[in-house]
C-alpha positions as CSV (number, residue, x, y, z in Angstrom):
1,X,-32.1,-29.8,-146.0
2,X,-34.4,-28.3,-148.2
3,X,-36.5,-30.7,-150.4
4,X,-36.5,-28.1,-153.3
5,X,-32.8,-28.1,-153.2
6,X,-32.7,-31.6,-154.0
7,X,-31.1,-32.1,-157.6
8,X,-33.9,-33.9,-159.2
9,X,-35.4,-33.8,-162.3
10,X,-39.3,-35.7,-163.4
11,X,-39.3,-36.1,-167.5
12,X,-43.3,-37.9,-167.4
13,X,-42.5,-41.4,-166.4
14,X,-38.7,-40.9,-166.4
15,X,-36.7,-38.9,-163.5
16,X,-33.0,-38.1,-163.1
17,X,-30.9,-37.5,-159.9
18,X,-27.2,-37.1,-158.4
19,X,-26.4,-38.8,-156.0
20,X,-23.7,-39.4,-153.7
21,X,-22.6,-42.5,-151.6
22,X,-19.2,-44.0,-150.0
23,X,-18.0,-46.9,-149.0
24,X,-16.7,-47.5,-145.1
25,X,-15.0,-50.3,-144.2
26,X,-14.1,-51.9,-141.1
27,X,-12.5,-55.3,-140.3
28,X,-13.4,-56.8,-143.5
29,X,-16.5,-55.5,-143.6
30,X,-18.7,-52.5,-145.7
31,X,-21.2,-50.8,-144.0
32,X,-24.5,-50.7,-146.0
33,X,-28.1,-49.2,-145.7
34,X,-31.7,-49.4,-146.8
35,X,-34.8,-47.8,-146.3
36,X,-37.2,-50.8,-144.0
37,X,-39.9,-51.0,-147.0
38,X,-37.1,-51.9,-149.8
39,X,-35.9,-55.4,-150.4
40,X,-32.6,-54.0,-151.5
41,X,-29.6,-52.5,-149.8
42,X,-27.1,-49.8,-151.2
43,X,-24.6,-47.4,-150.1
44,X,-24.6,-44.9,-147.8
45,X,-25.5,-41.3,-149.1
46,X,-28.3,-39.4,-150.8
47,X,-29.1,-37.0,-153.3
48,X,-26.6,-33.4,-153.7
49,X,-28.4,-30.0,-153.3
50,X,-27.9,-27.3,-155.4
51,X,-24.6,-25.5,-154.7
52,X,-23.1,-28.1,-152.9
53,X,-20.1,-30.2,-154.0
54,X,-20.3,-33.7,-153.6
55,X,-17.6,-34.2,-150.7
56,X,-20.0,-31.6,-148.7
57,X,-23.3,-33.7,-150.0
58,X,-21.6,-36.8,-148.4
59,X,-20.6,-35.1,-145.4
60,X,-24.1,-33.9,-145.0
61,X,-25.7,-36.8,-145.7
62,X,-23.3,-38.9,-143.0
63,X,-24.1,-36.6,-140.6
64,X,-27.9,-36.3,-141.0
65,X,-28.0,-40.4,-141.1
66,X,-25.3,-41.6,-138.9
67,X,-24.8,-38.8,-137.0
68,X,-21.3,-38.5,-137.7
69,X,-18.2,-36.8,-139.0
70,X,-17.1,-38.5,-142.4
71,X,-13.8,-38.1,-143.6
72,X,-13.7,-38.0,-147.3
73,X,-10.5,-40.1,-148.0
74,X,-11.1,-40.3,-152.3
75,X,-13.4,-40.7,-155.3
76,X,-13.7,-44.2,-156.1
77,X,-16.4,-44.2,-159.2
78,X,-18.1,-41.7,-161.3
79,X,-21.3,-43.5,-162.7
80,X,-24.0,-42.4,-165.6
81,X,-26.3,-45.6,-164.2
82,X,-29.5,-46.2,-165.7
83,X,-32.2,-48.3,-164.1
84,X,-36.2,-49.3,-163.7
85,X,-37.5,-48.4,-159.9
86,X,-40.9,-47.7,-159.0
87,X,-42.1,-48.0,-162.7
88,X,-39.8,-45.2,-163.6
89,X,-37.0,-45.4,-165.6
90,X,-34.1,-43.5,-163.5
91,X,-30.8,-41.4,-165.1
92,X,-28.4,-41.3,-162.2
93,X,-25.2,-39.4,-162.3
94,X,-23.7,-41.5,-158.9
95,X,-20.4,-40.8,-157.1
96,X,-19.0,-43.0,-154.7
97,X,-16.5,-42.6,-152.2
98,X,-14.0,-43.9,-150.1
99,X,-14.9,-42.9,-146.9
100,X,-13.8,-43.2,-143.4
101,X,-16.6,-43.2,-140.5
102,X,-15.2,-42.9,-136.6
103,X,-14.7,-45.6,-134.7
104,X,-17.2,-44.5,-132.3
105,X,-19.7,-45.5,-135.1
106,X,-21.0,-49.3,-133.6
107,X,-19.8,-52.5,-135.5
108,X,-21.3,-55.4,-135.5
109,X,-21.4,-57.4,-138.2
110,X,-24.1,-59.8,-137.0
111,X,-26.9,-56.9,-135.9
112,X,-28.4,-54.1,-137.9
113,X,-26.1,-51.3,-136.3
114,X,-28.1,-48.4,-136.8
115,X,-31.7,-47.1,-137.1
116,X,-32.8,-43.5,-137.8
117,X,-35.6,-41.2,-139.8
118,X,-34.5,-39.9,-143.1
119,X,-37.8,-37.8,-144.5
120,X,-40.1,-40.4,-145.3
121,X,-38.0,-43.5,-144.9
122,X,-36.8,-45.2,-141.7
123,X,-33.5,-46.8,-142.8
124,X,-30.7,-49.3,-141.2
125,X,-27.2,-49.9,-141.4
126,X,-25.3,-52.9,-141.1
127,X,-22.0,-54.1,-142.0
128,X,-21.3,-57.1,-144.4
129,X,-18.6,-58.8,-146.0
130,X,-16.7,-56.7,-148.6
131,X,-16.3,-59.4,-150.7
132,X,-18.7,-60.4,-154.4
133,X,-19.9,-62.8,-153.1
134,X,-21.8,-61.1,-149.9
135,X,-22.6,-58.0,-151.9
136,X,-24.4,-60.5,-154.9
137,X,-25.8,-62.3,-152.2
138,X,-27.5,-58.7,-150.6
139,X,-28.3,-57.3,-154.2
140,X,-26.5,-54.3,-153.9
141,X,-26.8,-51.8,-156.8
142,X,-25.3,-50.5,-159.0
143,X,-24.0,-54.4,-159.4
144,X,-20.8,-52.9,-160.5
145,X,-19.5,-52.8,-157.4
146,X,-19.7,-55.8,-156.4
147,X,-17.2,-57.0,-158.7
148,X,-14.9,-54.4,-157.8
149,X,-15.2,-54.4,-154.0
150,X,-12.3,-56.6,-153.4
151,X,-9.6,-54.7,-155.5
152,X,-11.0,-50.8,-155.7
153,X,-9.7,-48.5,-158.2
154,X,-6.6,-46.7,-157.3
155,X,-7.8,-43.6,-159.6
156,X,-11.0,-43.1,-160.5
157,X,-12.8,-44.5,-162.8
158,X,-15.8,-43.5,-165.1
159,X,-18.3,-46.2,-165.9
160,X,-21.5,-46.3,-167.8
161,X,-24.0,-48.5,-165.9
162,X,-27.3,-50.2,-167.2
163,X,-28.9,-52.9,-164.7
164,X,-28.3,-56.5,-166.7
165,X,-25.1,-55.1,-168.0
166,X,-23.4,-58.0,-166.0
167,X,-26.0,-60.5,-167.7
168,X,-25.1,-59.3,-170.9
169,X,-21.4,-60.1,-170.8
C-alpha cells in the first residue's frame, strides 16, 4: 500500500476520508479492532486507495491485518459521518460490510485474538457480543450501529451520521 494512494483529503483543521469496514460474526459474536493507544474500538478496515473499489479496499485491508481471505457477502451501510478526533473535525464517507472471515481465523471471545503492525499503529482484535448493549458498553463508532447490530438491514441503507445524533433524539 502506497500512503499517497490513500484517499485523504486535509482542509486546515478539517480532513476528509473513505473508508471501508465489515462486520464478521461468529457464534454471537462481532469481531472488532483498535489501534493499542486508542480508548475506542471500531470495525475492521481502513482507508480505500485510489482506483480501488471498496470490496477490493476491504479485501486488502483483511488481508494486510488479519492475514486472511475475506469474503465480501453484502453492503450493509453507506455513511456521510461527521465527527471531532484528534482536534480535527473529520468528513467520512464510510462503507460497511457484511463480511465473512475463515474459520481458521482464532475465536475467542474472552482473549484479544489477534495482534499485528498496521503503519504506525499496533492494533488488536477481539470478538464481543453483537448485541447494543456490548457495542455501547465498548463505544464503538459510528454509534449507529450499535442500535442496528441485532436486526441488520436487509438492503442497504444510506445514513447521515453526526456523533450525539443518538443524544439528540
Amino acid at each position: 500500500m502506497s500512503k499517497s494512494k490513500l484517499i485523504r483529503l486535509n482542509a486546515g483543521r478539517s480532513r476528509f476520508q473513505m473508508r471501508v469496514a465489515g462486520l464478521a460474526f461468529r457464534d454471537g459474536h462481532v469481531l472488532v479492532h483498535r489501534a493499542v493507544h486508542e480508548s475506542f474500538w471500531t470495525f475492521p478496515g481502513g482507508r480505500a486507495e485510489i482506483g480501488e473499489t471498496s470490496e477490493e479496499t476491504l479485501r486488502r485491508e483483511m488481508q494486510e491485518e488479519l492475514g486472511a481471505d475475506a469474503r465480501i457477502v453484502r453492503l450493509l451501510w453507506s455513511v456521510e459521518n461527521f465527527f471531532h478526533y484528534e482536534e480535527r473535525d473529520w468528513h467520512e464517507f464510510g462503507l460497511y460490510y457484511l463480511m465473512e472471515i475463515p474459520a481458521s481465523f482464532p475465536f475467542d471471545p474472552q482473549e484479544i485474538v489477534h495482534r499485528v503492525q498496521d503503519g504506525d499503529n499496533d492494533l488488536e482484535f477481539k470478538w464481543v457480543r453483537a448485541t447494543r448493549e456490548a457495542l455501547v458498553a465498548l463505544d464503538i463508532p459510528p454509534y449507529f450501529i450499535a442500535e442496528e447490530i441485532e436486526d441488520l438491514p436487509l438492503t442497504p441503507r444510506h445514513l447521515v451520521w453526526r456523533d450525539g445524533d443518538l443524544d439528540q433524539g
